[in-house]
N, C-alpha and C positions, 0 to 999 in steps of 0.2 A: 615484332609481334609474331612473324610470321616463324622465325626460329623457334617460339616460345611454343606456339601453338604445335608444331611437329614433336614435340615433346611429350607430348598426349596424342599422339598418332595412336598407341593402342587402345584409346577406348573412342577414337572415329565411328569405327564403327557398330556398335552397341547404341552410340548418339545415331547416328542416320539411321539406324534402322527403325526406332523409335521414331525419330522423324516422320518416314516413309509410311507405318501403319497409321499415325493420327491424317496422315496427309488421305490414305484411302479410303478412310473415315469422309472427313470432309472434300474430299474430292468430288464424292457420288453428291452432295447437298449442293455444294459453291459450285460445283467444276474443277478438272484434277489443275488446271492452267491457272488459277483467279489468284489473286493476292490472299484471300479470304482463307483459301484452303489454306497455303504454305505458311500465312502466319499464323491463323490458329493451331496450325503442326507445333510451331516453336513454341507457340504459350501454352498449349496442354504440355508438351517437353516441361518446361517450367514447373510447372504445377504439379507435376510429376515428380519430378526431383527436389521442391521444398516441402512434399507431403514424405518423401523420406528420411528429408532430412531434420525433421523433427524432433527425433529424440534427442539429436546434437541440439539443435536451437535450446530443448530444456534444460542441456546439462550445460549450454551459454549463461542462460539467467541466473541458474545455481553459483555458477562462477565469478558471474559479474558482480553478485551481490555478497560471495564471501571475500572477494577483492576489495569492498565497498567498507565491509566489517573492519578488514584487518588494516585497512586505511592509518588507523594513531599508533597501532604498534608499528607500521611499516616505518612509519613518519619518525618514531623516538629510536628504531636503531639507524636509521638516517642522521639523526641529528648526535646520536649515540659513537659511533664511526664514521664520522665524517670525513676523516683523516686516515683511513684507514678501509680502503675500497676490497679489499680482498675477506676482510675481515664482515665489512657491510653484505657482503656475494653470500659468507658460512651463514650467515646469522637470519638474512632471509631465507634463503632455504631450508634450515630448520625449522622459518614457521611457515610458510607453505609444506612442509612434511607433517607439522605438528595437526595443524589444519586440513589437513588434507585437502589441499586448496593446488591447484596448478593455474596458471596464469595465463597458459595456451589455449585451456577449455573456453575460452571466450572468444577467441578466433577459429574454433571448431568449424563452425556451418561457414565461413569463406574460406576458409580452406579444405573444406568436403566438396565444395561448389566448383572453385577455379579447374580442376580436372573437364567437368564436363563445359564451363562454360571456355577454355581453351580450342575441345575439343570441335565445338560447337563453330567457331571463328574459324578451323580448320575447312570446316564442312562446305561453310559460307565462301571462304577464298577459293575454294575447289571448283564453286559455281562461277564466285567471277571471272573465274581465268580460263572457264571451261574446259576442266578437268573432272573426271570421274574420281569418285571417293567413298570407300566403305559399302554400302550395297544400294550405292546412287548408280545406275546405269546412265546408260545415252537418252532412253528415252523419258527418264526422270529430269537429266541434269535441262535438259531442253524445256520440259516444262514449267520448272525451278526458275531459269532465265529469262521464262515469258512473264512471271509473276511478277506484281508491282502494288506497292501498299502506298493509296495515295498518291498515285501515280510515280512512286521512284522503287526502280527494281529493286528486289531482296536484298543480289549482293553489292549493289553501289555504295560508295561513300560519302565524305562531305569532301574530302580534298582531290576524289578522282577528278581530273580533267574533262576537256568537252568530249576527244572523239572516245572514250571509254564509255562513257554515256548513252551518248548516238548508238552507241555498238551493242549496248544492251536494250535500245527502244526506247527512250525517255529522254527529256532535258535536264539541262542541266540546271534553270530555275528551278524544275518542282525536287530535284534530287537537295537541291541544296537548303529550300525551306521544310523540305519532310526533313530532312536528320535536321536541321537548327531546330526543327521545333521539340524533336524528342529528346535531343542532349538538353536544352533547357527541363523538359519535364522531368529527363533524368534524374537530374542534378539538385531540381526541387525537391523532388520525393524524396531524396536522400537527405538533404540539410532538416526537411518535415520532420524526420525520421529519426537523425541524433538531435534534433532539438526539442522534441517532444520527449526523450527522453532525457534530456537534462533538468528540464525546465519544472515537470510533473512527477518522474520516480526516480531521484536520488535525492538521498536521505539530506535533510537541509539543517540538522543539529553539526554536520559532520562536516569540516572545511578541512580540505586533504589537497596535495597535489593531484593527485588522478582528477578529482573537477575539471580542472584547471587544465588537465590533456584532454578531457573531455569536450571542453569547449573548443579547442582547438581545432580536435576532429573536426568538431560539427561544420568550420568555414574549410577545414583543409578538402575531406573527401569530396563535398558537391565541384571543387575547384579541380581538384583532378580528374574526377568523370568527364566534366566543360573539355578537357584538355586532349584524353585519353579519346573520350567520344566521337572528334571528328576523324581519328583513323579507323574508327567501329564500321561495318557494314550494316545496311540497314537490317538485315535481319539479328544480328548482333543487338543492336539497339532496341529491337522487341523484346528481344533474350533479357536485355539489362534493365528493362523499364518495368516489366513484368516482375520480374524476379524484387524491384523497389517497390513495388505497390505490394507484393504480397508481405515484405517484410513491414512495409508499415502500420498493414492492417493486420497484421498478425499481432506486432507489437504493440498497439490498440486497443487489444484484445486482452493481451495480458497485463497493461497497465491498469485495465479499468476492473479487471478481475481477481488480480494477483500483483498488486502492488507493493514496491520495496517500501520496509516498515520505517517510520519518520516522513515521508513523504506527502507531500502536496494531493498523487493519486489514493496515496493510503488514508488520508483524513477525507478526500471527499468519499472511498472505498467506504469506508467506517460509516458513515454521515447516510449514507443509503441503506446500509445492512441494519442500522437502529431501525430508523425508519420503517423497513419490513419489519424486523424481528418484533417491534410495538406494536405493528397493526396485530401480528397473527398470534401475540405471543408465544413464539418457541420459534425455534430452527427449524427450517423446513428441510435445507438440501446436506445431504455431505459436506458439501463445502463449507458451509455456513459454519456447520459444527467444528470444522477444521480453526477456521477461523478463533471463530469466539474461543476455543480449546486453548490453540494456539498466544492469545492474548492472557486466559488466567492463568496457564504455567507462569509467565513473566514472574508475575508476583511485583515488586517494588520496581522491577526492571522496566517495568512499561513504557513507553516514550506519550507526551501530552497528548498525543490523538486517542490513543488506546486508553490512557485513564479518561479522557472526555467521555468516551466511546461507555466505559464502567457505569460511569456515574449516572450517565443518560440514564442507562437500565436501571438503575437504582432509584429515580426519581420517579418513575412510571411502578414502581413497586415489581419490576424483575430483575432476580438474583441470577451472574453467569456460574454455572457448574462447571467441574474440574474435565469432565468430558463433553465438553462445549451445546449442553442444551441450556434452557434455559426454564427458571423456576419462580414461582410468583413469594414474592417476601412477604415479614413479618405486617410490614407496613398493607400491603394488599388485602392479607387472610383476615386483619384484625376485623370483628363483629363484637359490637354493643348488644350485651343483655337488657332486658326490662327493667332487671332489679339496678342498672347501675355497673354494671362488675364490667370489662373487655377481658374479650376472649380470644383466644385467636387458632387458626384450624389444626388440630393435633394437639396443641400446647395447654398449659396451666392457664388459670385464671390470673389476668393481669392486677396487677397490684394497686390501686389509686390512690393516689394521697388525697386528704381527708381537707375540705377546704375552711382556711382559717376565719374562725368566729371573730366579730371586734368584740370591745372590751365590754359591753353593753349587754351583751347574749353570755360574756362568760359570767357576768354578775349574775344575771337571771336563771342563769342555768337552760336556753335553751338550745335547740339545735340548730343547724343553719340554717333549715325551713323555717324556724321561727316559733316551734313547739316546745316544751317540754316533754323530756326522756323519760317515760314510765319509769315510777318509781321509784328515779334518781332525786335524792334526798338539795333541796337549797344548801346550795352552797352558805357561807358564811360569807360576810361583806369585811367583817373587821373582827379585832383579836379581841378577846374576853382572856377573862380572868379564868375561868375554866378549860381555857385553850392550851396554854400553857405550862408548859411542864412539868411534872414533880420535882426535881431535880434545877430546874431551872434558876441561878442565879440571880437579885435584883438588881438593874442597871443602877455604877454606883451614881452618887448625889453629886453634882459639880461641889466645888468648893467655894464656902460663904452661903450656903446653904439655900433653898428655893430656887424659883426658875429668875434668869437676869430679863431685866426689865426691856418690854419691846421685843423678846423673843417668842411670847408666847406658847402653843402647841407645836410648832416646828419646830425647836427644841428639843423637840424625844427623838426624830427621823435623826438616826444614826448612819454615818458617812457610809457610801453606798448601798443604802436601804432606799425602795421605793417612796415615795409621797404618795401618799393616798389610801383609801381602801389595799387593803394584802391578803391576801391567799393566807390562811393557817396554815404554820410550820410543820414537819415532819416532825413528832416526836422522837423520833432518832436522831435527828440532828439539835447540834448542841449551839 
């Protein structure tokens, strides 16, 4: 570790000096000597450096999530060249080219980090060994060394010995349950951290290898921190515990905001934005509109959340628009006139079908109130001899002449002709 850390010897300094101003800060509050000051020195350090490194973090999720995309193609030229690994190397890097997709952008922010947090363990060994480093003087490094968080000095470890200890002012029980207890939170915050992400934002229609490395991660990194952590110094292990809680409330932050789409956070995401969007009807924020925009480009593409998320609006009578506000539907604007007619806001008079008479009211001629229609003329009940055509043919006579006995008047109802009272024919038809 120690070779590793001199490898980053040139930005020692840049880290300590930083250090040294947050330390004068809290020195004049705690006292320049207290545990208080020198480790809030390292966790504003912290704070400091993942507030810049930010932009990276968002162009991590960018990446993570077109890694996540290109998951079944990656999978079919896998399964495509299997046999043929040089060929499988050309074929992925075409669509990482095609996609403009790089697979490093996701190990960005730990490998923007490891510089300073190298540099940082430099800093700390410097104090152990009391040795001056970067623009740590004599009469810093001596106050550095009086400091103790929890009763175990800054630069102690878990595996230093007893008279190392002694020598820095402290025992060797409190040194040894202050870092067991922080490699344990360590190591928690980290497994919280890949497993909340596996569990809530990756897309669960999509069953790919990378899952399956994903879960991996999640038991391997907390296991190597347990491992790695007890050569950490204790102020190293504020460095690394800090630096875990910010990434997991960061991450927190974007799953319940900014959710990968198919997901468990993205359906409950949806499930609260309805929710608003119905009490207030419309979009209220940028975002929002982002959102909902973002869903009706889809079109057919949409995955069950996002058409659940549709339909909602549509059942409450609001339509989502192509530039993601939102507008009240047909179903909503529709208003009943007096006379009967629906209307609706902007549009034509809606059209109503006319409700069917029984057969009783068609005889009578009336209307479905139960009136008769000014001056619409009685119907006829049955057919006369005046009804019927000029031109009209007479039905011929069966054969042996009159009607056969026991058939009576049903006799003349010709095969598919109604029984009973008839409507008179159109004189155009034959």
């Amino acid at each position: 570790m120690d070779t590793i850390a001199s490898l980053f010897s040139f930005i020692t300094t840049p880290v300590s000096w930083v250090i040294v101003q947050f330390h004068s800060v809290y020195g004049k509050i705690f006292g320049p000597d207290t545990g208080w000051a020198w480790g809030l020195s390292i966790v504003s350090l912290v704070i400091l450096i993942r507030i810049c490194l930010i932009p990276l973090f968002v162009k991590q999720i960018k990446a993570t999530r077109a890694m996540q995309t290109l998951q079944p193609e990656m999978k079919k030229i896998q399964e495509r060249y299997k046999n043929d690994k040089q060929r499988q190397s050309e074929e992925m890097m075409k669509l990482y080219k095609e996609s403009g997709t790089n697979p490093l952008s996701s190990c960005l922010p730990i490998l923007a980090q490891s510089p300073f947090f190298f540099a940082l363990y430099h800093v700390l060994n410097g104090i152990a060994t009391g040795s001056t480093i970067g623009v740590i003087n004599e009469s810093l490094l001596a106050s550095a060394r009086k400091a103790h968080i929890f009763g175990a000095p800054l630069a102690a470890k878990f595996t230093d010995g007893q008279a190392k200890v002694e020598a820095l002012g402290a025992s060797l029980t409190d040194v040894r349950v202050v870092t067991a207890i922080m490699i344990v939170m360590m190591s928690a915050s980290q497994f919280y951290t890949q497993r909340q992400l596996m569990t809530k934002n990756v897309d669960t229609t999509v069953k790919t290898p990378f899952m399956q490395q994903q879960k991996m991660l999640m038991y391997v990194f907390p296991v190597m921190f347990a491992v790695f952590g007890i050569n950490f110094p204790v102020g190293v292990l504020v460095y690394w515990l800090t630096t875990n809680v910010w990434t997991m409330g960061q991450q927190m932050y974007v799953i319940r905001n900014n959710p990968t789409p198919g997901s468990k956070a993205q359906a409950a995401y949806l499930e609260r934005l309805q929710k608003h969007v119905t009490h207030h009807e419309k979009t209220r924020s940028r975002g929002e509109k982002a959102i909902v925009k973002a869903i009706v480009s889809k079109g057919r593409d949409r995955n069950e959340f996002e058409r659940k998320f549709i339909n909602s609006l549509t059942k409450v009578g609001l339509v989502a628009q192509a530039d993601g506000t939102l507008v009240k539907g047909q179903a909503e604007a529709a208003v009943e006139a007096e006379d009967g007619t629906t209307t609706t806001t902007g549009g034509a008079p809606k059209r109503q079908q006319p409700k069917r008479q029984s057969k009783s009211q068609r005889q009578s001629g009336t209307t479905a109130g139960g009136a008769k229609a000014a001056g619409e003329p009685e119907p006829k009940t049955s057919l006369t001899k005046s009804d019927e055509p000029q031109d009209a043919k007479p039905a011929p006579k069966p054969a042996g002449g009159g009607n056969k006995p026991g058939t009576g008047t049903r006799s003349k109802a010709q095969s598919g002709q109604r029984k009973g009272p008839q409507r008179p024919k159109s004189p155009s038809k034959k």
